[in-house]
Structures are given as structure tokens and as C-alpha cells.
N, C-alpha and C positions, 0 to 999 in steps of 0.2 A: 659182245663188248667191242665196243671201234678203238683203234689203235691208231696212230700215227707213223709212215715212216719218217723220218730227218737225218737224215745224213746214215749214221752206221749204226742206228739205234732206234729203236720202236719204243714210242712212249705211248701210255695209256692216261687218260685221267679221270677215267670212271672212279667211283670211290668201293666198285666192288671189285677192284684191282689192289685194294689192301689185300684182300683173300688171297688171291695169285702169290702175296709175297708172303705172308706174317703164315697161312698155311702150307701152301704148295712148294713157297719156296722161289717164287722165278725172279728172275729180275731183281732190280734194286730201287727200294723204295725211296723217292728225294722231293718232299717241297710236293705233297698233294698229286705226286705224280709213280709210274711203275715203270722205269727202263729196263728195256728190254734189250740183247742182242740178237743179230738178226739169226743166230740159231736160235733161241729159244722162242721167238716171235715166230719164225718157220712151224716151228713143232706144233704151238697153242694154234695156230692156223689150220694144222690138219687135221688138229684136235677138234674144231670148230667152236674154237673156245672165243678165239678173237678174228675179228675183219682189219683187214688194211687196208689203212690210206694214202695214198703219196701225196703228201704236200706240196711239194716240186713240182706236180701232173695237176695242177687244178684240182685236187681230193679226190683223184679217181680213187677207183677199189682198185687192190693189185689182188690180181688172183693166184692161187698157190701152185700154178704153172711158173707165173710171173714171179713169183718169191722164190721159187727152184730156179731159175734161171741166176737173179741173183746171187743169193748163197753159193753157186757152182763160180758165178766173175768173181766173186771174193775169194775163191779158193779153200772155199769151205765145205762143202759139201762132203767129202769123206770123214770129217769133226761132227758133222749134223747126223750119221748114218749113227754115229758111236754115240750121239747126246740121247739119239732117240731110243735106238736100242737100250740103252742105262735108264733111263727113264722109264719106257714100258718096263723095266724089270722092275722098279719100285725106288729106284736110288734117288737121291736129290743129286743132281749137279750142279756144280759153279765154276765157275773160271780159275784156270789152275797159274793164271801169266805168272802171279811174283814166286811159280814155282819151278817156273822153268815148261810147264808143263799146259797141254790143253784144258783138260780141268783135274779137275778135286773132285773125289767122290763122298761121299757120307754112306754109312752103312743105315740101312732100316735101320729104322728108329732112332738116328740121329739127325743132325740138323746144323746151319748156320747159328751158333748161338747158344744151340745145346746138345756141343761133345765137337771134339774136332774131327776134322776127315782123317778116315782111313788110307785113301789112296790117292797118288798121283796121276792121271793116264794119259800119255804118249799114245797119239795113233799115228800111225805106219797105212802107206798102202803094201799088198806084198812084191811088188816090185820095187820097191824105193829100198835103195843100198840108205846102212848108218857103220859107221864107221866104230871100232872096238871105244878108241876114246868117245864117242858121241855115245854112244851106250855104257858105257862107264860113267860119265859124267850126269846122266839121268838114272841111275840106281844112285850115284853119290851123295846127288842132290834129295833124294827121295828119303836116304835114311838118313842126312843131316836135319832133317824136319820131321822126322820120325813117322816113315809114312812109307808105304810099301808102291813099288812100281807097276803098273796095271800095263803094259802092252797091246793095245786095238790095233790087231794087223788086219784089215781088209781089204778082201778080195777082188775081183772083179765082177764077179757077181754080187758085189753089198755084203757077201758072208761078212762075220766078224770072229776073228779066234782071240779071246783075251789071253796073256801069259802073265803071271805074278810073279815078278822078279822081287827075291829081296835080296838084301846084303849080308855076306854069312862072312864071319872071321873064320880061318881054317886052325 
């Protein structure tokens, strides 16, 4: 399926890009079309689910050298390590922003639509200091929306160690 890059978003307009969203879940269906972000347009990439094109380049193909390269200048690439890893495990992800947070996760068997998420996830490299209020403030937020804190510390090797923080009254 060919994709588009534009700007900080990959759009499809294949009509078997309804599937991508209404089953799998990716991106956001709008107007005959499937937006993507450039993480989850990465991932469908290595998947070899979709082709890139940059419209900016005369329609070159962007290869998924070329797409890592990207997502690494956005500052995304340890986000992308933790989309993927959630993913291969079976989860759906989505964007966590009005949570404060990277994404949202859905447990098997739920979905955008049908059952709300389970969790928030914060990724961390293990070197990056957060400070008591900055980690206070993201459990806070996690259980004012009723949703448990998910912790992606990755390593320098890509490991990833999740930690499930919740909020306990003593």
C-alpha cells in the first residue's frame, strides 16, 4: 500500500487503509483518507505493510533507513523502540498527549471504541534524571483518569524494563 509523507504525518488513501484503522487500529481515519504518525508509519514500514513517499522529494520512495534517520531528528526514536515493542506484544496503541503522557495503551481485547485504555506510558531513557514532583505528577495524572502508570525505561542497548506504578492511599 503507498503512503505519503506531508509534513509530520503519513497519509494513505488506499481504501484498503479502512482495514489499518476500523481492524488494526492505526492511525486516524478522516475524509477518505488514514493519518498516520511518523511512528506508526515507521513500524507499518518494517512491517512491509506500506511504501513511502515524500512529496517534498519529487515522490521519491523514502527507504526505512531513511525513515529511521527521521524519527531519530524528531526525537522520537526511543517512543518508536516502546510503540514497537507494545505492538509486537499484541497491544493497540494511541497517542497518550491529552494524557500528559506518550500513549495509551489498550489491553487484548480492547480497543479505541470498545473499552477504554488500561494504561498510560511514560518512556524514560535510563539515563534521563525525572525529578520526585515530575514523577508524582505522572501517577497523579494516571489515576485522575483512572488508568495505571506504565514506565518504558530504555536502555542503551533498546532493552526495555516496563514498571507499573499505581497510586495507593496508605
Amino acid at each position: 500500500m503507498d503512503a505519503e509523507l506531508i509534513g509530520e504525518l503519513v497519509i494513505i488513501k488506499d481504501k484498503k487503509a479502512v482495514a489499518l484503522s476500523e481492524k488494526s487500529h492505526y492511525g486516524k481515519y478522516n475524509q477518505e483518507e488514514l493519518q498516520l504518525s511518523l511512528i506508526e508509519a515507521f513500524y507499518l514500514q518494517e512491517k512491509g505493510k506500506i511504501n513511502i513517499f515524500d512529496r517534498e522529494n519529487q515522490g521519491k520512495i523514502i527507504s526505512p533507513h531513511q525513515m529511521r534517520k527521521i524519527i531519530q531528528n524528531e526525537d522520537l526514536f526511543y517512543r518508536y523502540i516502546v510503540y514497537r515493542d507494545l505492538r509486537n506484544r499484541g497491544y493497540i496503541v494511541k497517542t497518550g498527549f491529552k494524557y500528559g503522557s506518550e500513549f495509551r495503551l489498550y489491553e487484548r481485547g480492547k480497543s479505541p471504541g470498545n473499552g477504554h485504555s488500561d494504561f498510560v506510558v511514560r518512556v524514560l531513557t535510563e539515563n534521563q534524571d525525572i525529578s520526585v514532583l515530575n514523577f508524582s505528577s505522572y501517577v497523579r495524572v494516571a489515576h485522575g483518569v483512572n488508568k495505571k502508570l506504565l514506565l518504558a525505561v530504555v536502555d542503551d542497548e533498546q532493552d526495555i524494563t516496563y514498571y507499573n506504578v499505581e497510586w495507593t492511599r496508605p
